[in-house]
C-alpha positions as CSV (number, residue, x, y, z in Angstrom):
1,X,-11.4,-46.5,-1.8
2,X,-13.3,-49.4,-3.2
3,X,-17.0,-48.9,-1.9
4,X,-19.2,-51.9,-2.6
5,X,-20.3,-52.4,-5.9
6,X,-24.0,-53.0,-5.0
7,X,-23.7,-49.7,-3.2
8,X,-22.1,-47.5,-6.5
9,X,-24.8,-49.0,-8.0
10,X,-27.4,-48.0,-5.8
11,X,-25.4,-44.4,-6.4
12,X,-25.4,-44.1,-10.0
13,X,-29.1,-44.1,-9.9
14,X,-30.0,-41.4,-7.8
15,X,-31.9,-38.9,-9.7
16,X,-30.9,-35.3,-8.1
17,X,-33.2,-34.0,-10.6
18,X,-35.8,-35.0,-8.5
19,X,-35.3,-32.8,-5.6
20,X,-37.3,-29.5,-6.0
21,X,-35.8,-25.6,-5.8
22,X,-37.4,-25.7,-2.1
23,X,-35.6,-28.7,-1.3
24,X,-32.6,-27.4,-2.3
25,X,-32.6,-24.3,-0.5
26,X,-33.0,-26.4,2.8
27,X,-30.2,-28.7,2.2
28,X,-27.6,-25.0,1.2
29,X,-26.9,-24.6,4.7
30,X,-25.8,-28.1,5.3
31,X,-23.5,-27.4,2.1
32,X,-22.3,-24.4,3.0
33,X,-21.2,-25.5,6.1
34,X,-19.5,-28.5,4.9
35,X,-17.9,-26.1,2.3
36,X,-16.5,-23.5,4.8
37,X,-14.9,-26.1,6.8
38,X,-12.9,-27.8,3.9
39,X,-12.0,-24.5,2.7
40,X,-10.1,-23.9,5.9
41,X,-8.7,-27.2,6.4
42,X,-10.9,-28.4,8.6
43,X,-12.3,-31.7,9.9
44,X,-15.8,-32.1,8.8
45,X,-18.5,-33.5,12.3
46,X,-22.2,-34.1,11.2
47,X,-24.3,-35.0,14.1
48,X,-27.5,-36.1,12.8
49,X,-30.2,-35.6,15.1
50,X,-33.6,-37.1,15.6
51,X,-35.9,-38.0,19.1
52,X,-35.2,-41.4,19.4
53,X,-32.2,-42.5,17.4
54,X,-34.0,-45.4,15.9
55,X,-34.3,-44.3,11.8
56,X,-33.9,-41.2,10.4
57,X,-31.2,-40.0,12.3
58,X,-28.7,-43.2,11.4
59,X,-30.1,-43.4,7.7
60,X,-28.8,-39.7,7.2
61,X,-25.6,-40.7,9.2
62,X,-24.5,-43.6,7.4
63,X,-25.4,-42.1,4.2
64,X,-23.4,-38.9,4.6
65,X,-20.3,-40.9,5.6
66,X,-20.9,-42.9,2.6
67,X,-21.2,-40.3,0.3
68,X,-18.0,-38.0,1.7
69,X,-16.3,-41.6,1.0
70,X,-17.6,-41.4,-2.9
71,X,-16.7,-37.5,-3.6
72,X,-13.7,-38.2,-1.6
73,X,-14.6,-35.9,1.3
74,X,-11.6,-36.7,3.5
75,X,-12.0,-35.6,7.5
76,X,-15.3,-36.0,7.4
77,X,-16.8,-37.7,10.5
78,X,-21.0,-38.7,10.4
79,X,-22.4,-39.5,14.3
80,X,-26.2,-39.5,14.7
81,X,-28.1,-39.4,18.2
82,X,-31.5,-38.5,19.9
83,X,-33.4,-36.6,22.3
84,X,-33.4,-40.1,24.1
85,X,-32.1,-43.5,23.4
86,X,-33.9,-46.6,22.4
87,X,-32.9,-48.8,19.9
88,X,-31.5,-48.4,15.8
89,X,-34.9,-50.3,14.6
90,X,-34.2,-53.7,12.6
91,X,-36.2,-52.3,9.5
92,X,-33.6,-49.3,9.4
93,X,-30.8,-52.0,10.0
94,X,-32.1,-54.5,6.8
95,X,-32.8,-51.3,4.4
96,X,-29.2,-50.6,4.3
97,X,-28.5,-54.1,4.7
98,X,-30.1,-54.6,1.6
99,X,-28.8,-51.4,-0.8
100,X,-25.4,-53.0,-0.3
101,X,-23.8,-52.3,3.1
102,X,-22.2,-55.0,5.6
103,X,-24.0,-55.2,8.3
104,X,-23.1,-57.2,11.9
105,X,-24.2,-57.2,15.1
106,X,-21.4,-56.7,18.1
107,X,-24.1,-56.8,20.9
108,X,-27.3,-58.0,21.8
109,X,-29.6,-56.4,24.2
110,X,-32.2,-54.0,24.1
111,X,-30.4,-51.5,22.6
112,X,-28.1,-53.7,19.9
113,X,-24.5,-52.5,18.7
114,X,-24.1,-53.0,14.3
115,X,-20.9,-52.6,12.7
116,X,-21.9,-51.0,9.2
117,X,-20.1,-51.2,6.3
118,X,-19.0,-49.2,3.5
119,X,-16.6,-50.6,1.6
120,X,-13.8,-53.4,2.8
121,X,-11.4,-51.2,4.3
122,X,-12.4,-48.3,5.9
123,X,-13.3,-48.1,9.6
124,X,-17.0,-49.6,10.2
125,X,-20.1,-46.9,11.1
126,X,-21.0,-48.2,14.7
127,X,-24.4,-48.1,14.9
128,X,-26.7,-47.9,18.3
129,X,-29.1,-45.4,19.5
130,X,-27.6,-42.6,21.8
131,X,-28.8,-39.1,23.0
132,X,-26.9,-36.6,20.9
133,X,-24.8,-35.7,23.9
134,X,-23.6,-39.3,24.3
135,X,-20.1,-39.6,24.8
136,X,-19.4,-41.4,21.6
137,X,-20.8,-38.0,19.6
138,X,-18.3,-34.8,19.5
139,X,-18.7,-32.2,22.2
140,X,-17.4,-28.8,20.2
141,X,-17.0,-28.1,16.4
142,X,-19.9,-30.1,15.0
143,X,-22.7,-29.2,12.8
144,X,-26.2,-30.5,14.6
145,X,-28.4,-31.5,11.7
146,X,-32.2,-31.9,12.8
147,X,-33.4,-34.6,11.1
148,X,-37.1,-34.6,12.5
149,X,-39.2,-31.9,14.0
150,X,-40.0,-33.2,17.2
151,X,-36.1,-33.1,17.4
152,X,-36.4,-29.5,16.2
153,X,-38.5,-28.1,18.4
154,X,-37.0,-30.2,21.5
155,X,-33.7,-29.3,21.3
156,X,-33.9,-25.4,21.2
157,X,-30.3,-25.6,22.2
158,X,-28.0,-28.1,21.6
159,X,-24.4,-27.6,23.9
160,X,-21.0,-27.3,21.2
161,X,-22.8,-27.4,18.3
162,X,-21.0,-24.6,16.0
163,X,-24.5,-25.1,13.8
164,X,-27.7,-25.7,14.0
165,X,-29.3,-27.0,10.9
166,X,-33.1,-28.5,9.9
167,X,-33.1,-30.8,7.1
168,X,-36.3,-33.2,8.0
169,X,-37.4,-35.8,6.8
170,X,-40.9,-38.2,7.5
171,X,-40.9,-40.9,9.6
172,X,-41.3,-44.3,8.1
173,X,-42.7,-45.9,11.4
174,X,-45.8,-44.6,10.5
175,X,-45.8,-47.9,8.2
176,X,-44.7,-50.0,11.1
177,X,-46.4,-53.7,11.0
178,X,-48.2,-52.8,7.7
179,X,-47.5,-54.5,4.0
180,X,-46.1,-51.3,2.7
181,X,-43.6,-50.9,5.5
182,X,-40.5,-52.6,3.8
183,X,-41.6,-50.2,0.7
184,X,-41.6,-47.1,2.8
185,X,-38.2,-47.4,4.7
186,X,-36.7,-48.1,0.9
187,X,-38.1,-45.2,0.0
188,X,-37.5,-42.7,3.1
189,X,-33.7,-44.4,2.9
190,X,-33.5,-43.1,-0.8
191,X,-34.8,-39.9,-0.3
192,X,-31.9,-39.6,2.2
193,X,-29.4,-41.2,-0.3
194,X,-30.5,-38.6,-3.1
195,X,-30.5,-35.3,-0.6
196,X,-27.2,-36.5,0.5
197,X,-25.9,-37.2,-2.9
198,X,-26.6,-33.9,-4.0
199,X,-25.0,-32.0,-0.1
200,X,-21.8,-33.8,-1.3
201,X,-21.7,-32.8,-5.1
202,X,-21.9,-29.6,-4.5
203,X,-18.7,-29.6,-2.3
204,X,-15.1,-28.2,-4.1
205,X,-12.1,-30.1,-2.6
């Protein structure tokens, strides 16, 4: 699998070092559960979580499925939704646009479908904001991965998720319309890219 080389690169600089014991510990159930499930033979389904399915919630997503693809996590499938749906924000969109991926727009609209991807060959990440329950998300044998606390504390139950697991994160529309808002999504999408980097390294095949 031949990810794209401005991508590996991005890669080979995250610094894991960086994350603290505390951090840690909140990303070991995420691991854990990944682990468990390749032990037994089983597909991998990481439903990333956040209200409105606009940042966070398809960073992590297309991260994840980008870093299985690295470590050569096979069967594992990354799907991202919301309490509600709006829109996957442009600012999300051109982050990962520009730390390597290929990204094209299928459909216009309010609510605009991206093809994202990874390398040349594998299938693309379809990105648009959905509510977690959406029927393009799994319905049973999923791990729900909370990716904000508003998402947290409004989804105190969340139907066929074997899981249930917080790993937030802050939300770079805070920096909306301001100089440092390209900065901030870089850095939020990092952050992601590093946590995720370090989920996946931990993983035995």
């Amino acid at each position: 699998m031949a990810i794209f080389k401005t991508i590996e690169n991005l890669i080979s600089t995250l610094n894991v070092d960086s994350l603290s014991n505390e951090r840690k510990s909140v990303l070991q159930p995420l691991i854990n559960y990944i682990q468990n499930k390749i032990d037994n033979t089983e597909t991998v389904r990481l439903n990333f979580i956040c209200t409105h399915n606009s940042r966070r919630s398809h960073l992590s997503q297309v991260w994840a499925q980008t870093m299985a693809a690295h470590f050569g996590i096979n069967n594992t499938f990354c799907y991202s939704g919301g309490t509600e749906a709006t829109a996957l924000f442009p600012m999300a969109a051109k982050t990962l646009e520009q730390s390597g991926f290929n990204i094209n727009t299928i459909a216009e609209g309010k609510n605009p479908i991206y093809s994202i991807k990874y390398d040349e060959n594998s299938h693309p990440i379809i990105g648009f904001s959905k509510t977690y329950d959406d029927i393009f998300n799994p319905k049973s044998n999923f791990a729900a991965i909370l990716t904000c606390s508003q998402a947290d504390k409004g989804c105190p139950y969340i139907s066929g998720a074997e899981q249930r697991i917080s790993i937030t994160f802050e939300d770079p529309k805070a920096f909306d319309n301001t100089p440092q808002q390209a900065e901030k999504y870089a850095e939020r999408s990092l952050q992601i890219a590093t946590e995720l980097f370090y989920v996946f390294s931990k993983i035995s095949k």
